[in-house]
Every structure is written in C-alpha cells, then in structure tokens.
N, C-alpha and C positions, 0 to 999 in steps of 0.2 A: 184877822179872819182866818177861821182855819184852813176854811179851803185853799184860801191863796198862799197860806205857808205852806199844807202840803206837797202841791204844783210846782212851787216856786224851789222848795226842796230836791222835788224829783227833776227838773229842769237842770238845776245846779247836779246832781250826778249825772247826769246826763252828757252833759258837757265835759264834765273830766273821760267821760267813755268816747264821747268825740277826738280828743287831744292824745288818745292810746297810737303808738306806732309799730304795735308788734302785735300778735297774735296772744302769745305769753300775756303781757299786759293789760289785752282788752279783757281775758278773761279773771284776773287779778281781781280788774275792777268792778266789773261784772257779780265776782262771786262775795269780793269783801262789804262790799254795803248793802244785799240780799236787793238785789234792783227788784225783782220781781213781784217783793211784798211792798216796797215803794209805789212802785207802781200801780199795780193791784187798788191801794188804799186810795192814790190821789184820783185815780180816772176815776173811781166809784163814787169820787166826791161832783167830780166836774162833768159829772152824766147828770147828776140831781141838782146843780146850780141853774140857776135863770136870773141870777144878776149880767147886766152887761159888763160892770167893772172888772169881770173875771176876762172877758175877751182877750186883750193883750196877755192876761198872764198863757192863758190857753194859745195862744198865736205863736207867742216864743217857742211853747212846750212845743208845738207841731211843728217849729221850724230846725230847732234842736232832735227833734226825732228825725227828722230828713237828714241832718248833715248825719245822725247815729249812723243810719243807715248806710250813706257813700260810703262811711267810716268802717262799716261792716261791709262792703264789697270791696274795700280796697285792699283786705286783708285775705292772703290765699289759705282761708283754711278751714277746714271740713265740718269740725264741730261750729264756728262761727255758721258756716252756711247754712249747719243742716237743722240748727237749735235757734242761735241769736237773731237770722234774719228774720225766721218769722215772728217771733214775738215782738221784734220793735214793728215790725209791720202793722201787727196787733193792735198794738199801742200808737201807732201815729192814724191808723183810721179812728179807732176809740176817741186819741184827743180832736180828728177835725169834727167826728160827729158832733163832739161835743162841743166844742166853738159854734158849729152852726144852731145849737140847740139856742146858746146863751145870744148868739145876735138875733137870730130871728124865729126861735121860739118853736111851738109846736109845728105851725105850717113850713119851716124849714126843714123841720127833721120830718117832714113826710113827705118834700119834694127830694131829699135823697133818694127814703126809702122808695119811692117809689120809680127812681132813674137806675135801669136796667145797665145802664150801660157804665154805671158805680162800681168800685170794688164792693165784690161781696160782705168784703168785712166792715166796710164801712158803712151798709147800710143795714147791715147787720147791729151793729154799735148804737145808729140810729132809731132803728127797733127798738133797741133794750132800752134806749133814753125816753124813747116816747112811753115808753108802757112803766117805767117808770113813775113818769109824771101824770100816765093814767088816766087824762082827759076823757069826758065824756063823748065826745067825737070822735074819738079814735075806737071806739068797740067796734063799727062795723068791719075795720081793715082785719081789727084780732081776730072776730069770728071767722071772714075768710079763710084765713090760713088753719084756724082750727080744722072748718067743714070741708078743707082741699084737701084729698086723698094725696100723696103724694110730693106736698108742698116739701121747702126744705124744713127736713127735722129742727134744725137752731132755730130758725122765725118759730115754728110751732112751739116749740120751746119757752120761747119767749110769752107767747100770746097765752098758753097754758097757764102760765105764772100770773099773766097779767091781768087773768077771766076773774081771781080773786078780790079785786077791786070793785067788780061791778056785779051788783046786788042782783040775785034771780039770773043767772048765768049756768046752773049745775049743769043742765040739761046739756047743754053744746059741751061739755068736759064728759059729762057722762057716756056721749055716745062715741067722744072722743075715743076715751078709755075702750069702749065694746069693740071697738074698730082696730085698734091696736094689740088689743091683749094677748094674741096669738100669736104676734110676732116680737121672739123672746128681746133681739134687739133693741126694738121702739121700746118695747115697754120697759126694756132697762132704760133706758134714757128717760121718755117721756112720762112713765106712771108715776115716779116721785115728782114731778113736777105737779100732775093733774090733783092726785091725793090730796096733795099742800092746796089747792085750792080750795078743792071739796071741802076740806078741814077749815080752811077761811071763811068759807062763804057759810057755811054749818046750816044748810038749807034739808029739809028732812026729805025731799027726793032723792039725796043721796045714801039713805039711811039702809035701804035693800044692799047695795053693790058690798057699801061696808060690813055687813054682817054676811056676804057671801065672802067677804075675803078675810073673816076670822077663819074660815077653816079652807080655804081654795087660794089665799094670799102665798107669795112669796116674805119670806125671810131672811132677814139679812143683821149681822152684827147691830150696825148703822141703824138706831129709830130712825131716821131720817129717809133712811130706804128702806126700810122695813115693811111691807106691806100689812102684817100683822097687825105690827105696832100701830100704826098710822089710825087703821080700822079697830084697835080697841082702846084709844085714846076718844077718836070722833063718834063711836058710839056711845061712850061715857057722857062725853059732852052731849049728845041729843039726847039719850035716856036714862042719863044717870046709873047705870048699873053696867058692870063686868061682865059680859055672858062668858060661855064655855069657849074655846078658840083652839088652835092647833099647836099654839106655840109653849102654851101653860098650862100644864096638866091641871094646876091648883090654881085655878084666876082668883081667889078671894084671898090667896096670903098675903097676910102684911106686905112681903116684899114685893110681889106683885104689883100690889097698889102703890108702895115709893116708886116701882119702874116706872108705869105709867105717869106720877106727877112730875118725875124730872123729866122724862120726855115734853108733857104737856109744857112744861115750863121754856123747854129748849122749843116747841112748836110756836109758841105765843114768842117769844124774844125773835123769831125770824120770820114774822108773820108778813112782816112787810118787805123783805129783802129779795132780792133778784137775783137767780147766780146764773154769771155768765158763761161760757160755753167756748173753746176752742174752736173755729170756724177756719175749716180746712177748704 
C-alpha cells in the first residue's frame, strides 16, 4: 500500500532525527533527506485515507513526532527553535488529525474541529481532512465560516477550496470574493482559492465577476494566481470564445491560445487538490 510505505518511510527518518545529539547533526539530518517533501507527500496521503489499518501506522507517526519534538527542545539552539519546532508541530497535529479521521471517520474529525479548547493547528488539519473527503453534511459548517465576517482566514481558506465540491454553491464564493476584494491582503490569500472554485464549479452566475476581472483582475506570473488568467480560461470554458482583456493586447494569437490550454490543462490536473496553509 502506498500510503503505508510512505508513512512508514517518513516515520523511519523520523526516528534517525530523534537519535540526533548535537544541534550540528539534527540539522544534517534534517537537511540531507529533504524531510519536508517527505513529509509534505505522506500527511497528504494520510488526510485522504479512511482505511482503519492505517491507524497503528499513523499512532507510531504521532508518537515519533512527540519524541522529534523533546528532541527539538533539548537542543539549545535558535534555528532549531525558531524553524524546526514549529513545523514538527505542524506535522504531529496534521498526523493526530489524521488518525482521528481513519478511527472514527467524519464525525471525529468534526468533534475536533469543533473543541475550542484544541490546538489551532490541529483542528485546522482536521478541516482540511474533512473538506477533503467533502461529505454532504459537512457544507453547512463550510458555509459558516464562508458567510462569518472575520472568521480565521486558514478555515475560510479551506471551505473556499471545498465550496467546489458542492454543485450550486457560486453564490456564497461570489459574495465571498465582493466582500474581500478590497482588502489587498485577503484577497492575496483567499481570491486564488475562490476563482479555483468558481472555475470548478463553471456555473454561469459566475460568468459577470469573470468578465469584470479580464480588465479589473490582478496579475501575476503564476496562472494559478493570475486573476486574469483564471478569468480568461473560465470564460472560454462557459462561452467558448477569448474576449478582449488587460493582459493581451492580441487574445486571438496562436500563442495566446497555447497559454490558455496549458494553464487549462494545469487548472483541470488540480481540480481536485487542497493546498494547505502554514497556521500560525
């Protein structure tokens, strides 16, 4: 099973970063096996599992990540402090949420998320698993945190990404977006998240906002944060045709049209993906 060799991987370096007794060598280890892309790959595996046979292997991972941890305070030293602790931190909330996902399913991962008295990140972690798996129950919790003025940006983040799952939703993204758009921050954060929906969900109420942001969008290298780009991709797709826009003097050149289909291409290959978010 892949997921359980991934896990079982990240566990085993894990454990060598446990057995480190200098500062010098925790970061050796740290830096020579790219923990971080380990990582990275096995949680995003063990957010999406709901076998229970993963349980133990995920137990280990989380018991292994606590001793990283002592491992990391028992060493006096600044970049370990100010870099390494939080990200294992990161990462052993990531793996319990994710243990409680695989023992006890959706209604566990909503009685995290829902215990205030949780670490943030852990039910943070919990969020992203549930939206994730996307259940039909769980939309009234996403809406919430959409239509809450001031909720934390990460949940909304999340629920943003996870509106695209549920068919007939534009509307609650749409006024998401009208309510944000002025504040340059959010909307660097949270507009590429709502777009990527919009773009999922390809409902033609979103059809105005997009042809307001061929010539009122932000741009950016990044298709992916492009607002532009985003907006003359999903207008393609609802009406078949390239209007005029801000970005491209000449929208009908050949090269034009290759930009847009490798974007399209890269839009539809992450249609389904969640990206998660550093939660400070």
């Amino acid at each position: 099973m892949d997921a359980k060799r991934r896990l079982c991987g990240f566990t085993a370096e894990l454990e060598r970063l446990a057995a480190v007794r200098t500062p010098e060598d925790f970061e050796a280890a740290w830096t020579g096996r790219d923990l971080e892309a380990l990582g990275r790959r096995a949680l995003a595996i063990a957010r999406r599992a709901d076998s229970l046979a993963l349980a133990p292997v995920l137990a280990e991972l989380d018991r292994t990540l606590l001793a990283v941890l002592d491992r990391c305070r028992a060493l006096p030293d600044l970049r370990i402090a100010t870099f390494r602790i939080p990200q294992v931190e990161r990462w052993q909330h990531a793996a319990a949420a994710a243990l409680v996902g695989v023992r006890w399913g959706v209604a566990g991962l909503q009685t995290v998320i829902a215990d205030l008295t949780a670490p943030l990140g852990r039910r943070y972690f919990a969020f992203l698993a549930l939206a994730e798996r996307h259940p039909g129950s769980a939309w009234p919790l996403f809406e919430k945190y959409l239509l809450t003025p001031g909720a934390h940006h990460a949940f909304v983040g999340v629920a943003a990404e996870a509106a695209r799952f549920y068919d007939g939703r534009a509307r609650v993204l749409l006024d998401l977006f009208e309510r944000i758009r002025g504040d340059q921050m959010l909307r660097r954060f949270l507009g590429p998240k709502i777009l990527e929906s919009l773009y999922v969900l390809s409902d033609p109420e979103s059809l105005p906002l997009f042809l307001e942001l061929l010539v009122a969008g932000h741009t950016d290298p990044d298709p992916e944060r492009c607002e532009v780009t985003r907006a003359l991709v999903a207008v393609r797709k609802l009406t078949g045709v390239v209007p005029p826009n801000a970005k491209f003097p000449d929208s009908h050149q050949l090269s034009v049209e290759a930009l847009l289909d490798d974007a399209e291409q890269r839009f539809e290959a992450e249609r389904d993906q969640l990206t998660p978010v550093v939660v400070i």
